[in-house]
SEVOTOR-178026 format. One record per residue (C-alpha): x, y, z; chain; residue in three letters. Coordinates in Angstrom, 1 decimal, decimal comma. Layout:
N
R      px      py      pz  kette  rest
R       X       Y       Z      A   ALA
...
This chain:
424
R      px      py      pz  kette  rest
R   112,6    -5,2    25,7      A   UNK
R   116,1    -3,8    25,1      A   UNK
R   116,1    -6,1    21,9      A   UNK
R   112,5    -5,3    20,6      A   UNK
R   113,5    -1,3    21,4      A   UNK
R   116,7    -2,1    18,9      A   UNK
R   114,6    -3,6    16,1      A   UNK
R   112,4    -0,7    15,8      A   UNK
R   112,3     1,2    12,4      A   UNK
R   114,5    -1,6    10,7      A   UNK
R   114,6    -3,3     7,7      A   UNK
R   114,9    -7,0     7,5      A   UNK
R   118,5    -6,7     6,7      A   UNK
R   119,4    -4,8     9,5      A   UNK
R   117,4    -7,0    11,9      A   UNK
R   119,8   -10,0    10,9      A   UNK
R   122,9    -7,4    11,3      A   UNK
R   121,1    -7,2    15,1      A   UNK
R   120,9   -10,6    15,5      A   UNK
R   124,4   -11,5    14,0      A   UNK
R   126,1    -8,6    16,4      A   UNK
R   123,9    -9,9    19,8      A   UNK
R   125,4   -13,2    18,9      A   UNK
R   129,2   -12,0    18,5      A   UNK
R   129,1    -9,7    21,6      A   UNK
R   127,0   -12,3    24,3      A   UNK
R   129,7   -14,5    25,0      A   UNK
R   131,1   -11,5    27,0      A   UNK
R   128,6   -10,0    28,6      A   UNK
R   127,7   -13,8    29,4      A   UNK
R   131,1   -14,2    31,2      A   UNK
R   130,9   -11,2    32,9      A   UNK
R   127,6   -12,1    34,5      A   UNK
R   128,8   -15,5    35,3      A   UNK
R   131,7   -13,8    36,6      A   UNK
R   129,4   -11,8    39,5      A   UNK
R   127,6   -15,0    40,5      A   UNK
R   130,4   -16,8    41,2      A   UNK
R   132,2   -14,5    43,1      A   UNK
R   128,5   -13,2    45,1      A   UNK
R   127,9   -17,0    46,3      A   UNK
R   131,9   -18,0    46,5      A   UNK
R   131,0   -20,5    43,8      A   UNK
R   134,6   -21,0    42,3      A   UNK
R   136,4   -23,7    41,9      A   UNK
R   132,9   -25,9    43,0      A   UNK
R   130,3   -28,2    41,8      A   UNK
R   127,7   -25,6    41,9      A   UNK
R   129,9   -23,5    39,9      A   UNK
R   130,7   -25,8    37,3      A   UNK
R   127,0   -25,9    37,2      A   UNK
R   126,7   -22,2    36,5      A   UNK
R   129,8   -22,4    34,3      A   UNK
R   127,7   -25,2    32,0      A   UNK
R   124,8   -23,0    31,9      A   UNK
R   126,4   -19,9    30,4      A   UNK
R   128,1   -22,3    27,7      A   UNK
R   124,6   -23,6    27,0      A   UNK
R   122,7   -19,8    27,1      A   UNK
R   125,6   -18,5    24,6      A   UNK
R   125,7   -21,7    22,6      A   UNK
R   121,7   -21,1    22,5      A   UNK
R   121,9   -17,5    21,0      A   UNK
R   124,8   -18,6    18,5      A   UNK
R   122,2   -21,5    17,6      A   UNK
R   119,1   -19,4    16,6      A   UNK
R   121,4   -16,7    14,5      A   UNK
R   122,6   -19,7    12,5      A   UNK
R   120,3   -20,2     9,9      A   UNK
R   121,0   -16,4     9,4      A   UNK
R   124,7   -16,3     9,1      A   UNK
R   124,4   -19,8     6,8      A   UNK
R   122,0   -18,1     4,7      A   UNK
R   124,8   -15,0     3,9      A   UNK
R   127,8   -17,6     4,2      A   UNK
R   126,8   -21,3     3,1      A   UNK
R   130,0   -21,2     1,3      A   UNK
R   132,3   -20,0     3,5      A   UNK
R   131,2   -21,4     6,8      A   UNK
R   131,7   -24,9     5,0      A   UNK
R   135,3   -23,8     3,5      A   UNK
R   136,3   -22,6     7,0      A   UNK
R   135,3   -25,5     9,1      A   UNK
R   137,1   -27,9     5,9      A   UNK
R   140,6   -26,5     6,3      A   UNK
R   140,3   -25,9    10,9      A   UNK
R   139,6   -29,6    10,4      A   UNK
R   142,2   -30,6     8,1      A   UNK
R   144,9   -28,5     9,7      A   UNK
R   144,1   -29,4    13,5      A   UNK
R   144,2   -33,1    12,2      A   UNK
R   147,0   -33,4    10,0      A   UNK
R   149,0   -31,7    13,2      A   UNK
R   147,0   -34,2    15,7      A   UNK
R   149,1   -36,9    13,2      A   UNK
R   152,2   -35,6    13,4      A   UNK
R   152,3   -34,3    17,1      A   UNK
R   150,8   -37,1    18,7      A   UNK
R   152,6   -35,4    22,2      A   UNK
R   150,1   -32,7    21,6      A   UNK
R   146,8   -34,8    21,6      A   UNK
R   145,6   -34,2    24,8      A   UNK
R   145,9   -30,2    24,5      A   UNK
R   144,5   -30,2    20,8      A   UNK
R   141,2   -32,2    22,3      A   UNK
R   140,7   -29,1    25,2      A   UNK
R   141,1   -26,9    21,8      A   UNK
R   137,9   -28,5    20,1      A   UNK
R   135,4   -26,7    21,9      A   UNK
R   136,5   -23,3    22,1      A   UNK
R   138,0   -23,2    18,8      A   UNK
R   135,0   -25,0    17,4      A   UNK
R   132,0   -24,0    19,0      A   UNK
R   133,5   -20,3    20,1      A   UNK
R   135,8   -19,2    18,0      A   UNK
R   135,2   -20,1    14,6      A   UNK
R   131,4   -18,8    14,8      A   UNK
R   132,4   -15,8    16,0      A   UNK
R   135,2   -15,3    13,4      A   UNK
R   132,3   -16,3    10,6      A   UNK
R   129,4   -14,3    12,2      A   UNK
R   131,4   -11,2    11,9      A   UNK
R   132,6   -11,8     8,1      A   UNK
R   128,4   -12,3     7,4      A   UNK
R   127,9    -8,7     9,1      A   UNK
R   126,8    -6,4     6,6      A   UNK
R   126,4    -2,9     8,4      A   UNK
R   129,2    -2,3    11,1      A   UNK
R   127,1     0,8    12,9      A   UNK
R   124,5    -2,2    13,9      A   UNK
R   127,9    -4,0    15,9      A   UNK
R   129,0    -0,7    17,2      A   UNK
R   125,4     0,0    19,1      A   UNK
R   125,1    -3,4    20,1      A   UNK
R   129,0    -3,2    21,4      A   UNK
R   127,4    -0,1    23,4      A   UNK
R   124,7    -1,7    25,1      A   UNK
R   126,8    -4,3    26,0      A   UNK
R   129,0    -2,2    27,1      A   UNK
R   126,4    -1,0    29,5      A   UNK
R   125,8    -4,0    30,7      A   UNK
R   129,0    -5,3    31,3      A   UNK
R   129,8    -2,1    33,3      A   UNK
R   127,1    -2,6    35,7      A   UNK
R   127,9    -6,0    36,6      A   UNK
R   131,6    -4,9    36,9      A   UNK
R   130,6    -2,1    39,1      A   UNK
R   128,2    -5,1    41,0      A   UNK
R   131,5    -6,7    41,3      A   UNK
R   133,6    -4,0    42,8      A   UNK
R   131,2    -3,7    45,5      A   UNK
R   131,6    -7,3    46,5      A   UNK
R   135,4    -5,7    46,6      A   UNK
R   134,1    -3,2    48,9      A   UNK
R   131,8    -5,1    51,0      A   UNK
R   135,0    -7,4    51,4      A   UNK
R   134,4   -10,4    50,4      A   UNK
R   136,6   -12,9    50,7      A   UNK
R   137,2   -14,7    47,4      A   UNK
R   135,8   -11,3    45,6      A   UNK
R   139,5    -9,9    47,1      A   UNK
R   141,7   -11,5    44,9      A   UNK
R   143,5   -10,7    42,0      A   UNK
R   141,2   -11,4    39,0      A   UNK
R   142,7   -11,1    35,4      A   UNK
R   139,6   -12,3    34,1      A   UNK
R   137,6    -9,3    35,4      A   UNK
R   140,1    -6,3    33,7      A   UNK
R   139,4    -7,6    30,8      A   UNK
R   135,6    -7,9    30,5      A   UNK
R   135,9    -4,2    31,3      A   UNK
R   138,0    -3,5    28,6      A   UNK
R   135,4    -3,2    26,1      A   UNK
R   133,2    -0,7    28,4      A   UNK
R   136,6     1,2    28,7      A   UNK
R   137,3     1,4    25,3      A   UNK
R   133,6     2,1    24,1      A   UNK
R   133,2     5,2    26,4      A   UNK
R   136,8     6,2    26,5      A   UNK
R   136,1     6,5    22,6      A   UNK
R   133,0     8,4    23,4      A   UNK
R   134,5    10,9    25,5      A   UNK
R   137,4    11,6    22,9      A   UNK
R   134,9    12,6    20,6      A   UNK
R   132,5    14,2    22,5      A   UNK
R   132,8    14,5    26,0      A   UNK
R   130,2    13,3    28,4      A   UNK
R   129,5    12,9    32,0      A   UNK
R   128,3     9,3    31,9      A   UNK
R   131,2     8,4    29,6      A   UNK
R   133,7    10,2    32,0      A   UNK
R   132,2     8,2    34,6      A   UNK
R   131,9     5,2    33,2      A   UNK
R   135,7     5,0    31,6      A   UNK
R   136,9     6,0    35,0      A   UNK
R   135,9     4,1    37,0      A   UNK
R   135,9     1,0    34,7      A   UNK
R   139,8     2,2    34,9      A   UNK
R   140,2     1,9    39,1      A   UNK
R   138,5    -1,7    38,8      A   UNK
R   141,2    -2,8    36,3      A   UNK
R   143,5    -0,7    38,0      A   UNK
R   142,9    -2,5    41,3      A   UNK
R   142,3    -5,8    40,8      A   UNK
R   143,3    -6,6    37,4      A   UNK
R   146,1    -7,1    35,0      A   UNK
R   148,6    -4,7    33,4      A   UNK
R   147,2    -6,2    29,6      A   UNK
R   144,4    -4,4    29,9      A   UNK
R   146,5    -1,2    30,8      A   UNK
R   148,7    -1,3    27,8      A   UNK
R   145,1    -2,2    25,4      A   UNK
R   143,8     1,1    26,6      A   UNK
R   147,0     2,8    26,1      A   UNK
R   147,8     1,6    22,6      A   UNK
R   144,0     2,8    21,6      A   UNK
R   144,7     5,8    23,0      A   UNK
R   147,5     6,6    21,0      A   UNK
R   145,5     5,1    17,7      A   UNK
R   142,5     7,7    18,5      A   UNK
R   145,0    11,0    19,3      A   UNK
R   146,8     9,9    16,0      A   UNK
R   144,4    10,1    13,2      A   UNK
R   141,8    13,1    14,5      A   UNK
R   138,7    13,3    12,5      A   UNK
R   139,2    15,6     9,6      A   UNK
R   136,8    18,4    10,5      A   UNK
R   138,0    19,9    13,7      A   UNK
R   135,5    22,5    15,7      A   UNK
R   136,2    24,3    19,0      A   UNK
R   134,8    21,3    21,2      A   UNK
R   137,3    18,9    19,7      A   UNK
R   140,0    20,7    20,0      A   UNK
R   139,7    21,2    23,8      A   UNK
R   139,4    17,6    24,3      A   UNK
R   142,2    16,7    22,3      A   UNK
R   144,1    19,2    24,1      A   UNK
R   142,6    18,6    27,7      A   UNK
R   143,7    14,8    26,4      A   UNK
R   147,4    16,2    25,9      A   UNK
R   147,6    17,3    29,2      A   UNK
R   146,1    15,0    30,7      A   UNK
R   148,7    12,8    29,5      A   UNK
R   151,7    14,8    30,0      A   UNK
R   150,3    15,3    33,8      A   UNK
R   150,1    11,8    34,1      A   UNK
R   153,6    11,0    32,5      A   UNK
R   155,2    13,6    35,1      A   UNK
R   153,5    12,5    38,2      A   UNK
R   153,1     9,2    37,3      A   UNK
R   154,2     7,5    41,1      A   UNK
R   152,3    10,0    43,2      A   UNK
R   149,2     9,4    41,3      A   UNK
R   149,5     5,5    41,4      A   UNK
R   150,5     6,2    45,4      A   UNK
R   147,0     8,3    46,0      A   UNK
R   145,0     5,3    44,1      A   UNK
R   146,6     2,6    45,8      A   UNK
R   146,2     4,8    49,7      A   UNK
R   142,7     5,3    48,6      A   UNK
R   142,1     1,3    47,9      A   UNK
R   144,1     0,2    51,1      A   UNK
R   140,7     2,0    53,0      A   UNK
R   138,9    -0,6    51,9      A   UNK
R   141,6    -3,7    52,4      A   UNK
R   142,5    -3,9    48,6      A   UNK
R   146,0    -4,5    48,0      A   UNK
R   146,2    -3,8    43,8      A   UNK
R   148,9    -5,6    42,5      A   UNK
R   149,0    -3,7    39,2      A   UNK
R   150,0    -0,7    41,7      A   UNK
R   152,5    -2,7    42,8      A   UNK
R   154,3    -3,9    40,0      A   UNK
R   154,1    -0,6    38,1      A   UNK
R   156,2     0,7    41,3      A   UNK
R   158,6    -1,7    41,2      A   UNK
R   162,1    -0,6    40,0      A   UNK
R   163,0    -3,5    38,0      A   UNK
R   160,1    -4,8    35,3      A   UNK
R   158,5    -8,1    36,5      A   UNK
R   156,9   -10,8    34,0      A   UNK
R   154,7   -12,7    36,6      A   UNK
R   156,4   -15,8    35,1      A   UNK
R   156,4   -15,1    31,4      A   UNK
R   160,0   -15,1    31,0      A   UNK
R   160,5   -18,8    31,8      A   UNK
R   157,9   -19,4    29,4      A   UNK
R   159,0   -17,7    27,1      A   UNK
R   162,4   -18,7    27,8      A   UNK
R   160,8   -22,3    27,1      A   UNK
R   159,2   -21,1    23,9      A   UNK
R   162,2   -19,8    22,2      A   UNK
R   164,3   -22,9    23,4      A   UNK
R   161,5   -25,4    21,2      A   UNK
R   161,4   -22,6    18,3      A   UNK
R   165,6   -22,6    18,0      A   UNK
R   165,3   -26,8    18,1      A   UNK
R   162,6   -26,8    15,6      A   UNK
R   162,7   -24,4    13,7      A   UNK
R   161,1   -26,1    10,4      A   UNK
R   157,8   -27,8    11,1      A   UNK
R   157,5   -26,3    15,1      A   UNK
R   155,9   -28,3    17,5      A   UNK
R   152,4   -28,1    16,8      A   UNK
R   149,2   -26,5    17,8      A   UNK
R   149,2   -26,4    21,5      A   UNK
R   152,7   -27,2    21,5      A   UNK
R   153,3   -24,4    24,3      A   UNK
R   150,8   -26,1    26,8      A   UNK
R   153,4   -29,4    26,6      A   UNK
R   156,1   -27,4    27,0      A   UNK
R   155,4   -24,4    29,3      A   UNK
R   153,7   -27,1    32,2      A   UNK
R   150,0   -26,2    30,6      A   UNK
R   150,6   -22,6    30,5      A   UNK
R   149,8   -20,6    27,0      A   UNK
R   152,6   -18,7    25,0      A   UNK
R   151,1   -15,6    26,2      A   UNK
R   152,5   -14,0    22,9      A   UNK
R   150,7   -14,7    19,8      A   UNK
R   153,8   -14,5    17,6      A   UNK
R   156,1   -16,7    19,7      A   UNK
R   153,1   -18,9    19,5      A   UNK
R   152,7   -18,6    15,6      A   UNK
R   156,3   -19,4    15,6      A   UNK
R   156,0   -22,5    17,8      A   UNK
R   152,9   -23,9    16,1      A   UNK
R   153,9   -23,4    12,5      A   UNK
R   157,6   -23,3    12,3      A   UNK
R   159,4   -19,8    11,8      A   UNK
R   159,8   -19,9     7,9      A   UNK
R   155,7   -20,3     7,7      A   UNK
R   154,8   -18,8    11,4      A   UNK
R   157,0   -15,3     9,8      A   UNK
R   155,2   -15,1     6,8      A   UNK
R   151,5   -15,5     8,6      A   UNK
R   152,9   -12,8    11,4      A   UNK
R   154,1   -10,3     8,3      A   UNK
R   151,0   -10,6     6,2      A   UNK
R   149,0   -10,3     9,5      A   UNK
R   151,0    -6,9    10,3      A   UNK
R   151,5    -5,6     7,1      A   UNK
R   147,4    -6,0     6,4      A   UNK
R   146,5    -4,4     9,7      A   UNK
R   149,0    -1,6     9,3      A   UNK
R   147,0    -1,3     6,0      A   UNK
R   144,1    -0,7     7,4      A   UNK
R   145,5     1,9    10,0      A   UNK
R   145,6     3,7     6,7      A   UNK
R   141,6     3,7     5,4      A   UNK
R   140,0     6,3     4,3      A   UNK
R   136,7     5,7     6,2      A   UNK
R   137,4     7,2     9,6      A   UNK
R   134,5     5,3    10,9      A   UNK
R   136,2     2,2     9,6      A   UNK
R   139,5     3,1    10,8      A   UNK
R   137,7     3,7    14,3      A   UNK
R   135,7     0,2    14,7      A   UNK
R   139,5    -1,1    13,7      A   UNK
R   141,4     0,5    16,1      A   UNK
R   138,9    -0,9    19,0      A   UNK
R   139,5    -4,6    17,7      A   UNK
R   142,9    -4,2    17,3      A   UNK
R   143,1    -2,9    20,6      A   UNK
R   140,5    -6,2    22,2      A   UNK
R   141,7    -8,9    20,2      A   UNK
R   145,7    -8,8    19,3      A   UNK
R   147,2    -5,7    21,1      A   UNK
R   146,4    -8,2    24,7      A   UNK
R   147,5   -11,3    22,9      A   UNK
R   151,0    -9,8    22,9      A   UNK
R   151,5   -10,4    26,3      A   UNK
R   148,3   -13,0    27,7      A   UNK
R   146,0   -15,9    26,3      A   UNK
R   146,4   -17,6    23,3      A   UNK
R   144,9   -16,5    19,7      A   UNK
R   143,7   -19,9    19,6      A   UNK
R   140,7   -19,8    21,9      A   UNK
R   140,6   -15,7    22,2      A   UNK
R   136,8   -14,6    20,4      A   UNK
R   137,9   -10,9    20,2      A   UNK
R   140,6   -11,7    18,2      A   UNK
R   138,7   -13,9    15,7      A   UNK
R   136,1   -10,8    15,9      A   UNK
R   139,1    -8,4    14,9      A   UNK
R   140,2   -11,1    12,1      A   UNK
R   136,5   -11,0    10,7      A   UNK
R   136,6    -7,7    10,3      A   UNK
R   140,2    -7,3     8,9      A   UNK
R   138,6    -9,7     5,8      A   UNK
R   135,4    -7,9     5,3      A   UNK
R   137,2    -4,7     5,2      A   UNK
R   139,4    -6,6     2,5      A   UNK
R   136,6    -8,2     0,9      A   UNK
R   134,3    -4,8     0,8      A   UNK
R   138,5    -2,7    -0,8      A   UNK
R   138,5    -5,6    -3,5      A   UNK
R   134,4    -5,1    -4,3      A   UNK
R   134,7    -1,5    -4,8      A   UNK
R   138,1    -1,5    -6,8      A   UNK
R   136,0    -3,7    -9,1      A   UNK
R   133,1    -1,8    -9,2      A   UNK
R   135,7     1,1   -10,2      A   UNK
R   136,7    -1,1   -13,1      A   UNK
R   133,3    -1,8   -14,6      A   UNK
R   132,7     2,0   -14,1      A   UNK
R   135,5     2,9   -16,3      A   UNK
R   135,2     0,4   -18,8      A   UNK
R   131,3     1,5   -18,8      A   UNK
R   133,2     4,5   -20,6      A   UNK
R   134,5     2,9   -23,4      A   UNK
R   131,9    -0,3   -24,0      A   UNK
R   128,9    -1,4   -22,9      A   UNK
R   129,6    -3,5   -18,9      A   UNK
R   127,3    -5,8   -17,3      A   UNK
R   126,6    -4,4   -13,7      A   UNK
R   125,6    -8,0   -13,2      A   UNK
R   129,4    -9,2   -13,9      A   UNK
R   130,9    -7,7   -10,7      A   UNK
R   128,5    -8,8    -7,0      A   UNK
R   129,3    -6,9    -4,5      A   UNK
R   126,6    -5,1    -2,1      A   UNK
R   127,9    -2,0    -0,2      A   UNK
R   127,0    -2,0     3,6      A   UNK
């Protein structure tokens, strides 16, 4: 119903833009889901919930099936040119890293059958507002079944009472989507909903998620929209002091969260850490410790994709450009990391605020979390954000062409036919 409601008072263009952004955004509201069941029926880590693991492959696999003939209808071309050189390149590194094999055949299926669609799904979008309202529905969804979560927290549950990366950062995007909301307009159901999507990560979640929401934060307050009126200049203010309020009584606020969640037997290990006088890397310093000892021996060629799962006992990089470094070599893994930087600090820079605001929430999912957790190799929001970055490209090259045939259109006849490029 919530689909047909969507599709009302649409063209057929923008029914395929609904389609395409239901695809890209299901895998997480899917894991999220899968994520309550589990944890409701203490299903991890057991045959039933391998089951129910299986299932949510084969419902998300489903939706990216019937969107196909779509996406290969606006991308023939490049679907075929993408899945030619993933092949190539994971092959020609299966040859020469043989040690790597066993890692690069877990790879297939999430780089494969996750990844890559995603990553060519969101280059075939054609109106980014359709994504953003789907991301918001989702968002709804998500937060519910987060919220159904926490009371499993609540109602202590046993297995529900653990320390659960995977949960903070489902709730990122609900975090991000109304904590955008409320910087532009505030709301009651966006303060409520950004809050206490906050305590959830804040209890039982990760610090990557903290440091996403922080670096959008600072993205948002940094590029305001360009007409200011009264109501936006309270809530950039009220945002100021919020933040200054925080900064000052940072450990007596994180000591009042963390008496509030010992009522209920919840022992938040983010709260602990952040308390801690001396900054702890749950482990990451041995890997990366690991990482830079392979990069300094080969420096050249690297050791391959998945090289850091040999190395680091099966763990990831957790830090995409270490992990650039170690797959590619550092004379080709520095020039992918620069062009990557140097084109996404472009596009800090675009005109088009609501461009620049759909960017700074993909930055912000998809590579602000791989600097420190997960590897870019099976992460969908970061072959989201990568889509993206080239459609933007794609759409600045269109136009500056279109600019060309306008002004030669001034001097001699121009064929309109000459230049293709379709504004969203």
């Amino acid at each position: 119903m919530v689909i047909d409601a969507m599709k009302n008072n649409r063209n057929p263009e923008e029914i395929e833009d609904l389609k395409i952004s239901i695809a890209i955004i299901s895998s997480t509201v899917i894991l999220t889901i899968q994520y309550f069941i589990l944890i409701s029926f203490n299903l991890m880590a057991t045959a039933n919930g391998s089951i129910i693991q299986l299932l949510s492959k084969t419902v998300v696999g489903i939706i990216f099936l019937y969107t196909l003939p779509t996406v290969f209808k606006r991308k023939k071309v490049e679907f075929i040119v993408v899945y030619y050189v993933a092949i190539f390149i994971l092959l020609i590194h299966y040859l020469l890293f043989p040690e790597n094999q066993e890692h690069m055949i877990e790879l297939i299926f999430p780089l494969f059958f996750m990844c890559l669609p995603v990553f060519i799904y969101t280059l075939s979008l054609k109106n980014w507002s359709i994504l953003k309202e789907v991301m918001k529905k989702a968002s709804l969804i998500i937060f519910l079944f987060g919220f159904l979560s926490c009371i499993q927290i609540l109602m202590n549950n046993e297995f529900a009472n653990d320390y659960s990366m995977a949960l903070s950062y489902y709730m990122l995007l609900p975090t991000i989507l109304f904590l955008d909301e409320l910087l532009d307009r505030f709301s009651l159901k966006a303060l409520f909903i950004t809050c206490f999507s906050l305590i959830i990560i804040l209890a039982i979640g990760s610090r990557g998620p903290i440091l996403c929401i922080g670096i959008f934060i600072i993205l948002k307050l940094i590029r305001p929209v360009s007409k200011l009126n009264f109501s936006k200049v309270m809530i950039y203010m009220s945002s100021f002091l919020v933040a200054i309020f925080t900064i000052l009584y940072f450990e007596k606020i994180l000591l009042a969260i963390d008496d509030f969640l010992s009522k209920f037997n919840i022992d938040s290990r983010n709260i602990s850490l952040f308390l801690n006088d001396y900054l702890h890397l749950s482990g990451r310093d041995r890997i990366y410790e690991k990482i830079l000892t392979e990069i300094v021996q080969q420096p050249i060629l690297g050791i391959g994709i998945a090289g850091d799962r040999r190395v680091a006992d099966g763990n990831y990089a957790h830090n995409i450009i270490l992990e650039v470094f170690l797959n590619f070599g550092v004379i080709i893994g520095l020039i992918l990391v620069i062009a990557f930087i140097m084109w996404l600090l472009k596009l800090l820079f675009v005109k088009d605020m609501n461009v620049y605001n759909m960017m700074i929430i993909w930055i912000s999912l998809g590579f602000v979390s791989l600097l420190v957790s997960g590897s870019y190799l099976i992460d969908v929001n970061f072959w989201t954000l990568l889509g993206l970055m080239i459609s933007q490209l794609t759409m600045n090259r269109g136009n500056s062409l279109k600019q060309t045939g306008e002004q030669m259109s001034e001097c001699e006849p121009f064929d309109e036919y000459s230049v293709k490029w379709k504004n969203r």
